[in-house]
C-alpha atoms as a printed R data frame, in Angstrom:
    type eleno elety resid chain resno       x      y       z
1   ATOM     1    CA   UNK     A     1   0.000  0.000   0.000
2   ATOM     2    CA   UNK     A     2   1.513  3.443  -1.243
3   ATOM     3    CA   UNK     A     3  -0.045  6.562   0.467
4   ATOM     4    CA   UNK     A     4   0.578 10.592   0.087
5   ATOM     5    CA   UNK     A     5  -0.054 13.146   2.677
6   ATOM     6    CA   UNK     A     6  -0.649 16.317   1.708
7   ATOM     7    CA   UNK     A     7  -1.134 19.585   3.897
8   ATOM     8    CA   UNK     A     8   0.290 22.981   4.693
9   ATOM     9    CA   UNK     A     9   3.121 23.875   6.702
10  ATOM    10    CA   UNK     A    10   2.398 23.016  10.548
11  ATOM    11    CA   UNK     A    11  -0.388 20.748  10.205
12  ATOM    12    CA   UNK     A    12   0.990 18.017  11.837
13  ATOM    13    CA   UNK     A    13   1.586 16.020   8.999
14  ATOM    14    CA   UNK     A    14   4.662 14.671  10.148
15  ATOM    15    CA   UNK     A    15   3.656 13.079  13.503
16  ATOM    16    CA   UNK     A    16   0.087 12.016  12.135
17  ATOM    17    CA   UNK     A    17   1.815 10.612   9.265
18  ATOM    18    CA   UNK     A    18   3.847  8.121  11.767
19  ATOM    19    CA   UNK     A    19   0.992  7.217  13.831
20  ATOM    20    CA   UNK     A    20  -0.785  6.374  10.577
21  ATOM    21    CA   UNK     A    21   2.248  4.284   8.712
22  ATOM    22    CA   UNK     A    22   2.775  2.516  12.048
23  ATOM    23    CA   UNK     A    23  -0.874  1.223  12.519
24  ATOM    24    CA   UNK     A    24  -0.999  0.144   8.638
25  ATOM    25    CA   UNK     A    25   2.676 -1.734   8.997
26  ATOM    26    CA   UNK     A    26   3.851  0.486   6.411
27  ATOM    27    CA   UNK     A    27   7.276  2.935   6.449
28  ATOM    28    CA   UNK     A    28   6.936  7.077   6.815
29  ATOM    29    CA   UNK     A    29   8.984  8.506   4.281
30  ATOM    30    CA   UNK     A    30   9.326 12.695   4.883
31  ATOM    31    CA   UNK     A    31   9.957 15.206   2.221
32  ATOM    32    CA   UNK     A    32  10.384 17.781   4.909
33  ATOM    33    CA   UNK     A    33  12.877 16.032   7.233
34  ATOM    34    CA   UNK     A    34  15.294 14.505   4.698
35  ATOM    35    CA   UNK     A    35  15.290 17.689   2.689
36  ATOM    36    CA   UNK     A    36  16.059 19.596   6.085
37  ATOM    37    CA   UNK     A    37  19.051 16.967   6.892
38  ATOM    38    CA   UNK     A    38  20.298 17.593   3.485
39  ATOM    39    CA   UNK     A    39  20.294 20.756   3.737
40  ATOM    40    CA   UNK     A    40  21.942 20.910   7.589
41  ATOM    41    CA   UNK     A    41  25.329 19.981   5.477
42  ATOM    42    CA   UNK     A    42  25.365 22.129   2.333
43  ATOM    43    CA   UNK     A    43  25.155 25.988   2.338
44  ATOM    44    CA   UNK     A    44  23.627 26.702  -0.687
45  ATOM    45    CA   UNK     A    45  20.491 24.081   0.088
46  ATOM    46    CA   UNK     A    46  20.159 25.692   3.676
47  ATOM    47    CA   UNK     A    47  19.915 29.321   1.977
48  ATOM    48    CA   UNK     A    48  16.666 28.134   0.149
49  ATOM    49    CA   UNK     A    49  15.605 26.773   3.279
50  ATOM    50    CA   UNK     A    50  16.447 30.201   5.171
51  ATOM    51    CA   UNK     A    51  14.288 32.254   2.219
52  ATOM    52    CA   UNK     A    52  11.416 29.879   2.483
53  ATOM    53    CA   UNK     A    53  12.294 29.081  -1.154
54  ATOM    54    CA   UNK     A    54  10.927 25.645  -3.145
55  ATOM    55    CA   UNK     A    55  13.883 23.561  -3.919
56  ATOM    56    CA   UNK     A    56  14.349 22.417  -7.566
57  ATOM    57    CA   UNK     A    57  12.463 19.597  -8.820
58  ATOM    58    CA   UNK     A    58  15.475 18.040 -10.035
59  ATOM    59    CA   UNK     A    59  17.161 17.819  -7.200
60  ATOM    60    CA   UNK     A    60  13.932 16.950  -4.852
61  ATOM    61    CA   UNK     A    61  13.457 13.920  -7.457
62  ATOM    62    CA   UNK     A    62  17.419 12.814  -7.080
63  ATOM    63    CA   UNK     A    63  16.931 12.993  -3.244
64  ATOM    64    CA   UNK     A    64  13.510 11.145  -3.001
65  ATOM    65    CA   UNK     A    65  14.247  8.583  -5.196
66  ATOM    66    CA   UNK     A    66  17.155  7.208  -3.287
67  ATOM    67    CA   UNK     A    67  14.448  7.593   0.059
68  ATOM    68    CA   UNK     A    68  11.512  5.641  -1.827
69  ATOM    69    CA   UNK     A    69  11.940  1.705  -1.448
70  ATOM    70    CA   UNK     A    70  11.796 -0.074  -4.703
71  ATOM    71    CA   UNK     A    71   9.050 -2.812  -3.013
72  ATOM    72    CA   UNK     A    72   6.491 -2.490  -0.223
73  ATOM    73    CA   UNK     A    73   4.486 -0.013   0.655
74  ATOM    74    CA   UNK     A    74   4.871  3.744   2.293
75  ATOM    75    CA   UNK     A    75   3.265  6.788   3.908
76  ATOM    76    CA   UNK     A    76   5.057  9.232   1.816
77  ATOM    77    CA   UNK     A    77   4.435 12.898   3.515
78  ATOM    78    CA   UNK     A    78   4.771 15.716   0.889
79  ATOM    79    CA   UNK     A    79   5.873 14.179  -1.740
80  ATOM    80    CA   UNK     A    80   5.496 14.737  -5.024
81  ATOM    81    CA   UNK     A    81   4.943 18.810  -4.943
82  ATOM    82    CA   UNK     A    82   4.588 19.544  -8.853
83  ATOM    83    CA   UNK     A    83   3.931 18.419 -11.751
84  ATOM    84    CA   UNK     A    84   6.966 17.589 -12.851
85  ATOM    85    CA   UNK     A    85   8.169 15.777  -9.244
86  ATOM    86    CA   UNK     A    86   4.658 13.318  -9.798
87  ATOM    87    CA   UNK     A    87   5.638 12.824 -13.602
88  ATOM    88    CA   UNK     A    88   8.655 11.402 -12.066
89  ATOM    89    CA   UNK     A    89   7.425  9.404  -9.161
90  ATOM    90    CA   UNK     A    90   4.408  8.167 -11.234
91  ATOM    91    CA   UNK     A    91   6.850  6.364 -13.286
92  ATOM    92    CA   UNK     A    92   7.765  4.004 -10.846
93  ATOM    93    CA   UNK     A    93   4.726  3.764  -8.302
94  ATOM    94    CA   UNK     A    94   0.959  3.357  -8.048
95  ATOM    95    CA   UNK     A    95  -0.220  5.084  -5.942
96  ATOM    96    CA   UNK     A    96  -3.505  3.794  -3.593
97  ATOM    97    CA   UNK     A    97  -4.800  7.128  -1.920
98  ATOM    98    CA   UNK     A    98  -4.111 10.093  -1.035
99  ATOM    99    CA   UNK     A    99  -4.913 12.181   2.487
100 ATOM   100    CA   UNK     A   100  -5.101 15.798   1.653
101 ATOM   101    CA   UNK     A   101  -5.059 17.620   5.601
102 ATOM   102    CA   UNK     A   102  -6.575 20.976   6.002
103 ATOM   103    CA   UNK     A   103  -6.614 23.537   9.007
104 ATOM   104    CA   UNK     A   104  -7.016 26.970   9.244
105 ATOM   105    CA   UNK     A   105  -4.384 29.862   8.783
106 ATOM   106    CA   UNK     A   106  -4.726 31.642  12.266
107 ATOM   107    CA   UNK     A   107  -4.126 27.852  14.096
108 ATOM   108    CA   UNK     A   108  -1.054 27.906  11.725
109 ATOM   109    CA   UNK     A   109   0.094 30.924  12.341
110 ATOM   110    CA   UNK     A   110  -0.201 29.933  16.151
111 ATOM   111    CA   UNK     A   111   1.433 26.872  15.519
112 ATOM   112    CA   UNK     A   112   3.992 28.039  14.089
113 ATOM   113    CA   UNK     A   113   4.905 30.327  16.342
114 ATOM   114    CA   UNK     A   114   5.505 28.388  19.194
115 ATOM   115    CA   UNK     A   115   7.386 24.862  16.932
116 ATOM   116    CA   UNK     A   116  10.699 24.111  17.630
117 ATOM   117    CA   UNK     A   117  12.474 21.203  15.642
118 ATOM   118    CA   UNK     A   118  15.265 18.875  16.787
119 ATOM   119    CA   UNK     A   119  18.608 19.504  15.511
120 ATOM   120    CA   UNK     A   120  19.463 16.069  14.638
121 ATOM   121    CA   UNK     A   121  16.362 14.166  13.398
122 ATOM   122    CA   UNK     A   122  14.495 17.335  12.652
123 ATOM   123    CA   UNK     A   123  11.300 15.969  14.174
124 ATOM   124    CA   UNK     A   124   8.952 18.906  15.512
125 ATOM   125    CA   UNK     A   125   7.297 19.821  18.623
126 ATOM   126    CA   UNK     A   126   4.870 23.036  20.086
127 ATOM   127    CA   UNK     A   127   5.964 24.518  23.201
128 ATOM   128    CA   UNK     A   128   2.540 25.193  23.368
129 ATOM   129    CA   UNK     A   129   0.487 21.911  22.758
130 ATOM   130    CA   UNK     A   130   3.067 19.356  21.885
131 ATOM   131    CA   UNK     A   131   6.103 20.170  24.456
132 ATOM   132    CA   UNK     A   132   8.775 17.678  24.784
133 ATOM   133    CA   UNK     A   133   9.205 15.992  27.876
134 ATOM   134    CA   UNK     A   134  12.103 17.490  28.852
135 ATOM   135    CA   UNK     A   135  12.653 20.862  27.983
136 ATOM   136    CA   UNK     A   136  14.564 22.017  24.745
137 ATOM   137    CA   UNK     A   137  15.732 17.962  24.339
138 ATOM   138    CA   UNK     A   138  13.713 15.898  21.639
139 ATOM   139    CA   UNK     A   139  11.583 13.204  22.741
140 ATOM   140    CA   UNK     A   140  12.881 10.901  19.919
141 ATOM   141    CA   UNK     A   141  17.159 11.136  20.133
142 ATOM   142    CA   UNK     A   142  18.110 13.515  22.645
143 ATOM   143    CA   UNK     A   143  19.265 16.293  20.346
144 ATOM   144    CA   UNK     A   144  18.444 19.787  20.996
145 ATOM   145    CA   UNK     A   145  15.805 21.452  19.974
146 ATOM   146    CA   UNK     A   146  15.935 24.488  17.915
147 ATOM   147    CA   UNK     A   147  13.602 27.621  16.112
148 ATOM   148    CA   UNK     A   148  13.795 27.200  12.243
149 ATOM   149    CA   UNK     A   149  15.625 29.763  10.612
150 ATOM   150    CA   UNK     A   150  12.866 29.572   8.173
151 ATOM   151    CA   UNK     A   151   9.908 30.207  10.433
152 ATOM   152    CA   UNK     A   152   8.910 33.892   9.626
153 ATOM   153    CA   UNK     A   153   5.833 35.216   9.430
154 ATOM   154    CA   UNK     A   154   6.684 36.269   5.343
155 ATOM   155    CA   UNK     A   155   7.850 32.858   4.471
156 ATOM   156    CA   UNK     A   156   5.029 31.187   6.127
157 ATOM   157    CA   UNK     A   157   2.888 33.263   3.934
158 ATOM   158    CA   UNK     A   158   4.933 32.239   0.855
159 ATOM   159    CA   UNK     A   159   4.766 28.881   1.657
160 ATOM   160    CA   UNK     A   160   0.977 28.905   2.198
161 ATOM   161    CA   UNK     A   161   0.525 30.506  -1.198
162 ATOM   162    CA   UNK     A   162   2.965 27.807  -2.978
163 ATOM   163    CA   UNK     A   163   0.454 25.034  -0.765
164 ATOM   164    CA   UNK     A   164  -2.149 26.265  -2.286
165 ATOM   165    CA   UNK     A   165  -0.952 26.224  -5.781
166 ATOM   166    CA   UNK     A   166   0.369 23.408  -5.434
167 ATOM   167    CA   UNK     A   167  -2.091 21.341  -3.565
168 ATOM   168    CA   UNK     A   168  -5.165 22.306  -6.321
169 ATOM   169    CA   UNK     A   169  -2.723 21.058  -8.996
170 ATOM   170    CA   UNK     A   170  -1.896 17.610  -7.157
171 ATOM   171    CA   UNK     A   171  -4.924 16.922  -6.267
172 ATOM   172    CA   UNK     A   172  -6.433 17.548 -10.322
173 ATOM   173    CA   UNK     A   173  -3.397 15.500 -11.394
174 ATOM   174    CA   UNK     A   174  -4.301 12.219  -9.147
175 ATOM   175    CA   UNK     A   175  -8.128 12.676  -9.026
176 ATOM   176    CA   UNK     A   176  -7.621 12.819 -13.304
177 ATOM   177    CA   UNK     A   177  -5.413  9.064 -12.517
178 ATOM   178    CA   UNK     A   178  -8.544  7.746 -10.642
179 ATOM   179    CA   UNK     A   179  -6.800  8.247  -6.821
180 ATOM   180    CA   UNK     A   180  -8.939  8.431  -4.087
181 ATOM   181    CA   UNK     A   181  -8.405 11.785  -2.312
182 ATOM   182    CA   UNK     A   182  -9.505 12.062   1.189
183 ATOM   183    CA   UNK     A   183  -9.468 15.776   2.476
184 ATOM   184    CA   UNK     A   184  -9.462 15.798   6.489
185 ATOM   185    CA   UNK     A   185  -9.780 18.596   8.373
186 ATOM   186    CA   UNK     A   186  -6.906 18.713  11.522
187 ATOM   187    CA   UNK     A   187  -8.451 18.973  14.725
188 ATOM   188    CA   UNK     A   188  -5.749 20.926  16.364
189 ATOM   189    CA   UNK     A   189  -6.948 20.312  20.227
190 ATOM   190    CA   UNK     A   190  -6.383 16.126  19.155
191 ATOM   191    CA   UNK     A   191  -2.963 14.415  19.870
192 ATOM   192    CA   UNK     A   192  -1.230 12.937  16.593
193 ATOM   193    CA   UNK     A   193  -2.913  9.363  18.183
194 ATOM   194    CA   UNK     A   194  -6.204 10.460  17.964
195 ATOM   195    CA   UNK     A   195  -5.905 12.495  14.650
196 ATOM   196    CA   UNK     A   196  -4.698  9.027  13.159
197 ATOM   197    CA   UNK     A   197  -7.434  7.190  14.086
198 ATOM   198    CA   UNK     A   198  -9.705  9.556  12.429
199 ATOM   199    CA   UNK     A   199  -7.471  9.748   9.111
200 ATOM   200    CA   UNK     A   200  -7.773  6.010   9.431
201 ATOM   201    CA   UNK     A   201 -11.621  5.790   9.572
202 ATOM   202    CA   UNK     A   202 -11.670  8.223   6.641
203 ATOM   203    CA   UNK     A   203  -9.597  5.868   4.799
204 ATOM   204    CA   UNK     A   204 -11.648  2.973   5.552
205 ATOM   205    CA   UNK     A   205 -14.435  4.969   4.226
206 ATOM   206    CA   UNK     A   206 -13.022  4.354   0.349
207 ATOM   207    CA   UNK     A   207 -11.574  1.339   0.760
208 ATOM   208    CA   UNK     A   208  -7.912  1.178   2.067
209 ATOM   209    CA   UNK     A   209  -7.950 -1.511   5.268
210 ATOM   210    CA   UNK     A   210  -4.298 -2.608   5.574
211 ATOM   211    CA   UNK     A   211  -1.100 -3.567   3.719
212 ATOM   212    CA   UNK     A   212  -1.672 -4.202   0.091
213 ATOM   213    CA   UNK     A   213   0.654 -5.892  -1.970
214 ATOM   214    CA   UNK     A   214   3.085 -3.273  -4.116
């Protein structure tokens, strides 16, 4: 089973997205955080990241592709984000359905204001309604958790406007293939747990049940 999650910046897609891949058996596979280690190493990647630029489709392709198993099935989190990144993954997967997540601006705005991400696995948290359980140390590995460069109130708003583009175009490209979408609207007071379960029920709701074969 091959799965997409879709959804602007802050909406927990991340964390949901694990909850969800570990009840179906399947692996999370995250634009955001191997793009972010990538770009922890190499200056010129970490100034797009600091503009709250879009990466070249070439190069998001080159990365992915090496991140996307050949067989079995995935929970692939933001993933392809153009045309030209699906005309490439579409050439070497089918996929099953895809969960488009939607929450208002002001909660992002919010959220975004009080994430922090860990310096080392790049996993996020909200000081406000997701703290870690020791302060400034990530839940996951230890490492220290940091502000992103890249969380400004203009780049936020650049980034919403590219999710929007973006997201009408994906969804018209894979609705046009025959993909289920499922849109799902992010209860922000809900722990990751819970906001699985739901995503899961809505996925039941066309169809997808557990593991398929690739």
């Amino acid at each position: 089973m091959k799965i997409i999650l879709f959804g602007p910046p802050a909406s927990g897609r991340g964390k949901i997205g694990r909850e969800v891949a570990k009840s179906l058996g399947l692996r999370l596979i995250s634009s955001g955080y191997t793009l972010m280690k990538k770009a922890a190493s190499d200056p010129t990647l970490s100034d797009y990241m600091r503009k709250g630029e879009v990466f070249p489709d070439k190069f998001v392709n080159e990365v992915m592709s090496k991140e996307i198993p050949m067989d079995g099935g995935f929970v692939l989190v933001g993933y392809p984000y153009s045309p030209e990144q699906a005309r490439f993954f579409d050439a070497s997967n089918k996929i099953d359905a895809i969960v488009e997540f939607q929450m208002g601006e002001d909660v992002i705005m919010k959220r975004v204001a009080y994430r922090v991400v860990c310096s080392d696995c790049f996993v996020s948290f909200n000081m406000s309604t997701d703290k870690p359980k020791t302060h400034g140390v990530c839940d996951l590995c230890g490492g220290v958790l940091v502000k992103r460069e890249d969380d400004t109130p203009e780049n936020l708003k650049m980034r919403m406007y590219y999710y929007e583009k973006m997201s009408k175009v994906m969804n018209d490209h894979y609705r046009t293939a025959g993909v289920p979408i499922v849109v799902y609207r992010v209860d922000p007071s809900a722990t990751p747990s819970e906001n699985a379960s739901m995503v899961l029920a809505e996925l039941r709701r066309v169809g997808i049940t557990g593991e398929k074969s690739s």
